[in-house]
SEDRENLO-860253 format. One record per residue (C-alpha): residue in one letter; x, y, z. Coordinates in nm, 4 decimals. Layout:
% residues N
+------+----------+----------+----------+
| code |       xx |       yy |       zz |
+------+----------+----------+----------+
|    a |        X |        Y |        Z |
...
+------+----------+----------+----------+
//
This chain:
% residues 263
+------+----------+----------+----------+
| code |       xx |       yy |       zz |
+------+----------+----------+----------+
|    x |  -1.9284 |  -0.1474 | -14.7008 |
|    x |  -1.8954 |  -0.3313 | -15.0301 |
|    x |  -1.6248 |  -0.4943 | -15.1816 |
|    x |  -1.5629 |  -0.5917 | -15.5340 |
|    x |  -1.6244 |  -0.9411 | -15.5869 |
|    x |  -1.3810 |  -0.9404 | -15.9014 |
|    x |  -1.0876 |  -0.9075 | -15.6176 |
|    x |  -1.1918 |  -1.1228 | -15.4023 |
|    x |  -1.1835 |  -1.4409 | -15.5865 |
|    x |  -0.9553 |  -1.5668 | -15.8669 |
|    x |  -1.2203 |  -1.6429 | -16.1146 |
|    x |  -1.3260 |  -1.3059 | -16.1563 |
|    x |  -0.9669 |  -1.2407 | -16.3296 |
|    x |  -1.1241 |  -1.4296 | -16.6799 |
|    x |  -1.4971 |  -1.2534 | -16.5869 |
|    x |  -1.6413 |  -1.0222 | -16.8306 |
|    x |  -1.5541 |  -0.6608 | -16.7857 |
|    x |  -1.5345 |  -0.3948 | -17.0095 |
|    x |  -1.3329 |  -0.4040 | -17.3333 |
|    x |  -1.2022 |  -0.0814 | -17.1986 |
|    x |  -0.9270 |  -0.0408 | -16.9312 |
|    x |  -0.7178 |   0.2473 | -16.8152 |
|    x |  -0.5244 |   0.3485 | -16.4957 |
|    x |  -0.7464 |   0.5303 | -16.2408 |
|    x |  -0.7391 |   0.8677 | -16.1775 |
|    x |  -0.7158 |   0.9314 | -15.7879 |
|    x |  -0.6612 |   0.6303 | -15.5461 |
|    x |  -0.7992 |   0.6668 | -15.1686 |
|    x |  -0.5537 |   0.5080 | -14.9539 |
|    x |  -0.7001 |   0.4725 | -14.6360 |
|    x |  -0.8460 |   0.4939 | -14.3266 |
|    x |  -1.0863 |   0.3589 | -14.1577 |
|    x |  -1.3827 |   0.5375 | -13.9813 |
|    x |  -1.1979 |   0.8536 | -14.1189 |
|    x |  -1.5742 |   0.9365 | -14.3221 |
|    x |  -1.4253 |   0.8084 | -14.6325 |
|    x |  -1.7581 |   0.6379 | -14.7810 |
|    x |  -1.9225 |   0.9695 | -14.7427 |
|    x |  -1.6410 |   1.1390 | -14.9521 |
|    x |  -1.6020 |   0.9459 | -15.2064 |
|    x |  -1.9800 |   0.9604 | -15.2676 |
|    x |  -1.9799 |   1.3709 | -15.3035 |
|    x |  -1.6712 |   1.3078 | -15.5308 |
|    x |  -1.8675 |   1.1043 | -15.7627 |
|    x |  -2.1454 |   1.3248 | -15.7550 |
|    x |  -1.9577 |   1.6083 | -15.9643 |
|    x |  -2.0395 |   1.5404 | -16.2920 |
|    x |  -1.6215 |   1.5195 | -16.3804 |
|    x |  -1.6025 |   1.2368 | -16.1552 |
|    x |  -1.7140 |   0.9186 | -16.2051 |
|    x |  -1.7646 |   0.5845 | -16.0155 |
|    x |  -1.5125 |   0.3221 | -16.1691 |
|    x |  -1.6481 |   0.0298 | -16.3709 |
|    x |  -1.6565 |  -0.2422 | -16.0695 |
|    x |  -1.9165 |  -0.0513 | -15.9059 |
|    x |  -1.7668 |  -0.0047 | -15.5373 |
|    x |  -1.5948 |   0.2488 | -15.3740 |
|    x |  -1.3161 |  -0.0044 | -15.2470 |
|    x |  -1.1528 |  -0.2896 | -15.4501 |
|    x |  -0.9245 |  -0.3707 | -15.2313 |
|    x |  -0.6722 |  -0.4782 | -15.5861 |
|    x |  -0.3295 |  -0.4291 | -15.3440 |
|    x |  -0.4385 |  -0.6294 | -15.0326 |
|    x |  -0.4290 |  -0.9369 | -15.2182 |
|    x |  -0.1499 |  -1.1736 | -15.2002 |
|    x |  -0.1132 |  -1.2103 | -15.5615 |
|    x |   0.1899 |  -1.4651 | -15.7108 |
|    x |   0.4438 |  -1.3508 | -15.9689 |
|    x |   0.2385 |  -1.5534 | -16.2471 |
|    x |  -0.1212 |  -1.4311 | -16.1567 |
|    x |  -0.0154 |  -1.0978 | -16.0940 |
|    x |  -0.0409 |  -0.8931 | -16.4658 |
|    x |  -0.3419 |  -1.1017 | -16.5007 |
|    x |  -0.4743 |  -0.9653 | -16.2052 |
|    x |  -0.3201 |  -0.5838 | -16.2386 |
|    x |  -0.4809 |  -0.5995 | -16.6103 |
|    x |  -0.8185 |  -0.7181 | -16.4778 |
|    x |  -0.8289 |  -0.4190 | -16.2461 |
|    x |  -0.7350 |  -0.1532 | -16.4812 |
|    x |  -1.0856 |  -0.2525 | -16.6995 |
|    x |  -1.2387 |  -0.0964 | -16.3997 |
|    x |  -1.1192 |   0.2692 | -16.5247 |
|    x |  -1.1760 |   0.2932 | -16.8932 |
|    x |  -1.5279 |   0.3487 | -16.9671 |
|    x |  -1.4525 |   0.7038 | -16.9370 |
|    x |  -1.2055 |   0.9583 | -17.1367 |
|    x |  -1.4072 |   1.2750 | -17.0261 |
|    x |  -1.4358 |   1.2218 | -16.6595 |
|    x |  -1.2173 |   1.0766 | -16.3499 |
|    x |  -1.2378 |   0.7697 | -16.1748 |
|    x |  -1.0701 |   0.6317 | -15.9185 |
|    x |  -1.1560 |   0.4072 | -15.5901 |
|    x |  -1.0930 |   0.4646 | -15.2462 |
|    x |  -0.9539 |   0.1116 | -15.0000 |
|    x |  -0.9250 |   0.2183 | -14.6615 |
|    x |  -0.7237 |  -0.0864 | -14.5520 |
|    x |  -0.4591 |  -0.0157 | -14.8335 |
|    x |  -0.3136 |   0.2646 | -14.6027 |
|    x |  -0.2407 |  -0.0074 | -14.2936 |
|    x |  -0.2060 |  -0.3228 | -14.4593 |
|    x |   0.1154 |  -0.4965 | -14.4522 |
|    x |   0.2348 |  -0.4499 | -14.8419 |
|    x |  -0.0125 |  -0.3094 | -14.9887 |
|    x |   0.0754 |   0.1068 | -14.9617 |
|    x |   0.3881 |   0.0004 | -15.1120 |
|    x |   0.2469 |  -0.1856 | -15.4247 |
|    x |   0.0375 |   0.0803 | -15.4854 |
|    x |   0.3043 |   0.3309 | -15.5239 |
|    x |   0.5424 |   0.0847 | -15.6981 |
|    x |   0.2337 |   0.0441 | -15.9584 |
|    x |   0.1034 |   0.3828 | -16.0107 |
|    x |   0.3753 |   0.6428 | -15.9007 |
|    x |   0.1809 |   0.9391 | -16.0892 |
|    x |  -0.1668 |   0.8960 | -16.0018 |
|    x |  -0.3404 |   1.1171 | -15.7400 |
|    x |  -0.3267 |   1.0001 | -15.3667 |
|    x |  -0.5776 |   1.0504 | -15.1088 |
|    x |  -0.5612 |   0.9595 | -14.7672 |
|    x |  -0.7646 |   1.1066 | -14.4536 |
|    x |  -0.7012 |   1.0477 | -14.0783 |
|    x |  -0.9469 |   1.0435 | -13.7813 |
|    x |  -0.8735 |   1.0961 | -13.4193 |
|    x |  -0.6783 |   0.7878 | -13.3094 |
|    x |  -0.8918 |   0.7492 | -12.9761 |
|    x |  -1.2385 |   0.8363 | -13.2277 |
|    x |  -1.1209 |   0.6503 | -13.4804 |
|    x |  -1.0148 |   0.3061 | -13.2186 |
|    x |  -1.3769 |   0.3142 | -13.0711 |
|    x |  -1.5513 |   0.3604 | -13.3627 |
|    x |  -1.3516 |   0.0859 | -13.5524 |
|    x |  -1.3863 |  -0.1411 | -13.2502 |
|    x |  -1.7926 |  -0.0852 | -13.2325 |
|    x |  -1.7788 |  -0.1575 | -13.6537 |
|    x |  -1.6130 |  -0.4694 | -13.5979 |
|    x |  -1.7656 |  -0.5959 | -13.2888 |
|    x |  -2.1446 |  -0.4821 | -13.4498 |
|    x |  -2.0891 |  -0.6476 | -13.8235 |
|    x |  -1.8000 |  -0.9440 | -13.7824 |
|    x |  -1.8149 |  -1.0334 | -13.4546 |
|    x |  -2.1606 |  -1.0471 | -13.4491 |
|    x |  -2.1682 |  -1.3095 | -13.7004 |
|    x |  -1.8985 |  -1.5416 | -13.5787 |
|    x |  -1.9802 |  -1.5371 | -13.1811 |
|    x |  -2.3517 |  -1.4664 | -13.1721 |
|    x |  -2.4685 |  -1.4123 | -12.8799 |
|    x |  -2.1753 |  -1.5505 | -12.6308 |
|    x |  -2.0924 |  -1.2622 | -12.4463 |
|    x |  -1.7573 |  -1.4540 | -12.3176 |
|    x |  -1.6443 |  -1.5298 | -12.6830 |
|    x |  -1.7268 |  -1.1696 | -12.7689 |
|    x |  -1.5221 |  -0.9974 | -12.4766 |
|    x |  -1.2157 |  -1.2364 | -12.5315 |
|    x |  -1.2097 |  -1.1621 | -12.8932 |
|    x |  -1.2171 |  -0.7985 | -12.8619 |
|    x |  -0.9900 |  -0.7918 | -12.5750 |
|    x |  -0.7194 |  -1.0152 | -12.7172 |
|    x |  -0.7565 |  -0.9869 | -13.0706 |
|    x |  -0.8959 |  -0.6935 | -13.2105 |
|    x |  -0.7986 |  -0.4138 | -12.9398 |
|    x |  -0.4035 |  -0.5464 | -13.0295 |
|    x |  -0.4702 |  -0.5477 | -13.3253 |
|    x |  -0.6410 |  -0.2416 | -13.4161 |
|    x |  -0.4297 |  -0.0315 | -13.1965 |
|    x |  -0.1335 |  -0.1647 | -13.3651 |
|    x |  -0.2302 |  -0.0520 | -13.7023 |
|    x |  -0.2964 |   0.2663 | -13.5874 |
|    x |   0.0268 |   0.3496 | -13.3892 |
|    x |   0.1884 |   0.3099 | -13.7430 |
|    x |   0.0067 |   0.5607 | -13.8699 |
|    x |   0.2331 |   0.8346 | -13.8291 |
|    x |   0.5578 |   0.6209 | -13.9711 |
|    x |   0.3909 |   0.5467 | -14.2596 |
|    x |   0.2235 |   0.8907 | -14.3546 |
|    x |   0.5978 |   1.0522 | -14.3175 |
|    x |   0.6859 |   0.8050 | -14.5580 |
|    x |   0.4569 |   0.8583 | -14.7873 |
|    x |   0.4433 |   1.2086 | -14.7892 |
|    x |   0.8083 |   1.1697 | -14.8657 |
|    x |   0.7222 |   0.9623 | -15.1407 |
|    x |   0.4510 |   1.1226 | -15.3061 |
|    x |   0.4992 |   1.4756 | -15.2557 |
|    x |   0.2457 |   1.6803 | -15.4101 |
|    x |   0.0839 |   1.4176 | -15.5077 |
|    x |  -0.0451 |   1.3576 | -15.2321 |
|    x |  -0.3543 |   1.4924 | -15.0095 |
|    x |  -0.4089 |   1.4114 | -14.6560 |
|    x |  -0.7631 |   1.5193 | -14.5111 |
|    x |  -0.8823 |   1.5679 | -14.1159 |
|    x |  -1.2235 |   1.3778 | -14.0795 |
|    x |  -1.3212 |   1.6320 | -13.8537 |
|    x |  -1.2729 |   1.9156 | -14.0583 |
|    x |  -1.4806 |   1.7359 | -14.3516 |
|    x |  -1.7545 |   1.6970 | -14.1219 |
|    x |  -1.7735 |   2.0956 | -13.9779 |
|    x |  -1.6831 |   2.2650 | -14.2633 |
|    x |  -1.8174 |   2.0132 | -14.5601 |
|    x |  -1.7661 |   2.2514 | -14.8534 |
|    x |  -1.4381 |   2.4096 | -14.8150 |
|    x |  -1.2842 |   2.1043 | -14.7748 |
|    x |  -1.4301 |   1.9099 | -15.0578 |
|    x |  -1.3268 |   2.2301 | -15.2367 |
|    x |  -0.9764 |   2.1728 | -15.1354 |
|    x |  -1.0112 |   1.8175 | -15.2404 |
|    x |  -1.1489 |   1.9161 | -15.6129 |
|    x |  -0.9025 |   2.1497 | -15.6559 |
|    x |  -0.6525 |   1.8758 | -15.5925 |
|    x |  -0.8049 |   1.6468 | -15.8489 |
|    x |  -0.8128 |   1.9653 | -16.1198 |
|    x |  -1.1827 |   1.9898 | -16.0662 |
|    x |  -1.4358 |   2.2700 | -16.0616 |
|    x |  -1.5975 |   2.4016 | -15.7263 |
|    x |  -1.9757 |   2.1536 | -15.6866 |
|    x |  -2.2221 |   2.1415 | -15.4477 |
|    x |  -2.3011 |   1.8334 | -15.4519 |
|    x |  -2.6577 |   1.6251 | -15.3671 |
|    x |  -2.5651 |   1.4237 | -15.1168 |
|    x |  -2.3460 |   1.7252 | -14.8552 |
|    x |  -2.4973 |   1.7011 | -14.5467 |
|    x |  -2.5994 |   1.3385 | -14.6129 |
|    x |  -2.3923 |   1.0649 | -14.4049 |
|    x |  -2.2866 |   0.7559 | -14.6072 |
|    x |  -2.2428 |   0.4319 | -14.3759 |
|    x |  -2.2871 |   0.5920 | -14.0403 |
|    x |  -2.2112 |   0.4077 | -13.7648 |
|    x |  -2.4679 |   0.2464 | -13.5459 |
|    x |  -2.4979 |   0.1707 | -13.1704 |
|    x |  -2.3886 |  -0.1261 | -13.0124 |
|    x |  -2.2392 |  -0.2551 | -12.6779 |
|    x |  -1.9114 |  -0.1317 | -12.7736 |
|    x |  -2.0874 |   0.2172 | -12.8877 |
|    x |  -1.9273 |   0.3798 | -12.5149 |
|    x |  -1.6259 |   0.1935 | -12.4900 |
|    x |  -1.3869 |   0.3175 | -12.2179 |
|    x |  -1.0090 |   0.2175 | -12.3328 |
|    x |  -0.7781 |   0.1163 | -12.0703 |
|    x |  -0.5440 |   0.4710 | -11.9639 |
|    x |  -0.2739 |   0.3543 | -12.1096 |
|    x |  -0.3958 |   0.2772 | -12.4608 |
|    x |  -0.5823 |   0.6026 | -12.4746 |
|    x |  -0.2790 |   0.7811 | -12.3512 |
|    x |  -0.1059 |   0.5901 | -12.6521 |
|    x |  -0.3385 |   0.7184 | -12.8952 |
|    x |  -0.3112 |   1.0900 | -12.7957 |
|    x |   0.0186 |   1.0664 | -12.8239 |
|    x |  -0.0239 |   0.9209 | -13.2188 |
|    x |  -0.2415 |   1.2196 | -13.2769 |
|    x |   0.0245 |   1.4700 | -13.1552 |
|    x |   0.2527 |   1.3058 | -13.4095 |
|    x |   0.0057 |   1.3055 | -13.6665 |
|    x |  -0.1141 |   1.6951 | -13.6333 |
|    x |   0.2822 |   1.7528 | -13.6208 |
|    x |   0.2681 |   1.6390 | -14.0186 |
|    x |  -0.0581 |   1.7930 | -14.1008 |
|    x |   0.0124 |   2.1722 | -14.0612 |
|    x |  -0.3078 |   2.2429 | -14.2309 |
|    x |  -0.4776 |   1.9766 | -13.9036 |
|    x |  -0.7060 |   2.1770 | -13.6718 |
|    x |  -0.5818 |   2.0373 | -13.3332 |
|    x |  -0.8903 |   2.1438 | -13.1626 |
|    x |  -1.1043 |   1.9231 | -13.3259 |
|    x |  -0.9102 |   1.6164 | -13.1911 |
|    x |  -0.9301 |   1.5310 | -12.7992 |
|    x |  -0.7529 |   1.5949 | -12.5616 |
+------+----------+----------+----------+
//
């Protein structure tokens, strides 16, 4: 995964950019391990789409604390990340702006008409494959090899903390579906993966654009590797917990296959 560099660091607000800027097209709010580097690749494959100006799928704009003073500064500095096109689309796609503490809101406070995507993996999938992410790229780096360190920090910080964000999933999809309406798509990992084309069809036709077959279809972008965590086993309760998310979450989705979650 790469992030933008211009967000994450306050003197990229004066860097040069393009003299261009514009509001983006389609915003991808979220979520993690839901497949979303692979999709927003075979979006910006169709030759109507293109890849916004910062070069990276995920910005990350709303997850930053910005003050009142820095914040048009910052909002401005953003926007010359979608202008270099007036025939095409571009967007960018943050998977953390869908759980984050403000920033879903920001992003609809900001850009109330633009396109909305969000997709949603199952919650006990989605946990273990998050968990493995984490414990393979972060944790790696800051415990090494200390097995202790590593089993403390996954047991009393990221387990809480992941499962946490995504119990809340199904609160804050019903409000944003309220919210945005139409404007809004929500996609089923699982069904992007078994049946690649008619969904990406669904999610051109969404964004106005033709039917493509893109390059990179059956290619995976970012798959996940194996680890120690690769075959975790959650405790009952917690995986109980997360079935009972997904119920909640298929309950939204009437377009969700249900069989392609467990359990």
């Amino acid at each position: 995964m790469r992030y933008s560099l211009q967000m994450l660091n306050r003197k990229y607000l004066k860097s040069s950019c393009p003299e261009q800027s514009g509001k983006p097209d389609f915003i991808g709010l979220g979520t993690p391990k839901a497949g979303t580097s692979w999709w927003y690749q075979l979006l910006v494959e169709h030759p109507k789409i293109k890849d916004n100006d910062f070069r990276v799928k995920e910005t990350c704009y709303f997850c930053h604390p910005w003050d009142n003073a820095e914040n048009d500064a910052a909002l401005a500095h953003y926007e010359t990340g979608f202008g270099s096109y007036t025939d095409a689309l571009v967007g960018e796609w943050s998977t953390l702006y869908f759980s984050h503490p403000f920033a879903l809101e920001r992003v609809i406070e900001s850009y109330p008409n633009v396109k909305k995507l969000v997709a949603f993996r199952d919650p006990v999938s989605c946990l273990k494959s998050w968990v493995s992410q984490v414990m393979r790229n972060r944790a790696s780096k800051m415990l090494l090899d200390d097995e202790e360190s590593r089993q403390m920090y996954w047991l009393y910080d990221l387990l809480p903390s992941l499962y946490t964000q995504i119990m809340n999933y199904p609160d804050k999809l019903r409000w944003l579906m309220e919210k945005e309406g139409d404007n809004l798509l929500v996609l089923q990992y699982e069904a992007n993966k078994t049946a690649t084309q008619r969904q990406l069809d669904k999610t051109l036709a969404f964004l106005e654009q033709d039917s493509f077959e893109p390059p990179s279809l059956s290619k995976r972008i970012n798959a996940a590797g194996n680890n120690d965590f690769s075959e975790l086993t959650l405790p009952a309760h917690v995986e109980r917990d997360l079935r009972r998310c997904g119920k909640a979450l298929l309950s939204l989705c009437n377009d969700f296959e249900p069989d392609l979650w467990e359990g």
